[in-house]
C-alpha positions in Angstrom: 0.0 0.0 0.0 1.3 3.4 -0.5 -0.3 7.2 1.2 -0.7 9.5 -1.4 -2.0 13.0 -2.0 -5.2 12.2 -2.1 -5.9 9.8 1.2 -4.3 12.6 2.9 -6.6 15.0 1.5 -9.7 13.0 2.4 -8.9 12.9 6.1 -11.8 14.7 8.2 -11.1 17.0 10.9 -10.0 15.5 14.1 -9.5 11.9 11.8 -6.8 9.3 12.2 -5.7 7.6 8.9 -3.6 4.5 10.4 -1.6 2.2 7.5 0.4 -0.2 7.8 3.3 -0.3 5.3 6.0 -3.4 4.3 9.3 -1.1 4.7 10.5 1.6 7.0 11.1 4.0 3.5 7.8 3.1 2.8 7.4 4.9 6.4 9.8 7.5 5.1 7.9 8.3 1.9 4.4 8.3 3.5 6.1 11.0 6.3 7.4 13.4 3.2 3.8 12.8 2.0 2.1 14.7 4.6 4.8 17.5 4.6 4.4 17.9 1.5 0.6 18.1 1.7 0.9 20.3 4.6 3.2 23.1 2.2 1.1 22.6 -0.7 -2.7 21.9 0.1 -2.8 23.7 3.1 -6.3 23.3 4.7 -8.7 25.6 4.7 -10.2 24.3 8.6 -7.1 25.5 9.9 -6.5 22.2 11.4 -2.9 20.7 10.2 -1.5 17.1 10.5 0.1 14.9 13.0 2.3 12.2 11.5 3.7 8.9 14.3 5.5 6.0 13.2 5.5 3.2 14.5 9.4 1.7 13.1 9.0 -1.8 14.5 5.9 -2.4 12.7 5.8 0.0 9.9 2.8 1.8 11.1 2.1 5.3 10.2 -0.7 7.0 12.0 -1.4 10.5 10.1 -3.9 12.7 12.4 -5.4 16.2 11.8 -4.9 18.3 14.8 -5.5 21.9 15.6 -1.9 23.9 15.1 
């Protein structure tokens, strides 16, 4: 599985998008993912994201947060 653009995007306020990956630069690419998101599709709640790895099981858990 791979987080793109648009999962991110689709994430509600307050959400959780959880994946589980197969590599940690799969975890790595998922992570630039959301920062890219964040510089370039700000959103327009004013909420941003919240990005936790898990290494040992290559889990990332994306959140939206308030800033």
């Amino acid at each position: 599985m791979k987080v793109t653009v648009e999962d991110i995007k689709k994430i509600p306020a307050n959400g959780v998008l959880q994946v589980k990956l197969e590599t940690n630069a799969a975890c790595v690419s998922a992570r630039n993912t959301v920062q890219y998101v964040k510089n370039v599709y700000p959103r327009t709640d004013g909420k941003t994201y919240k990005v936790k790895t898990d290494w040992k099981t290559h889990t990332v858990t994306i959140s939206v947060i308030d800033p």
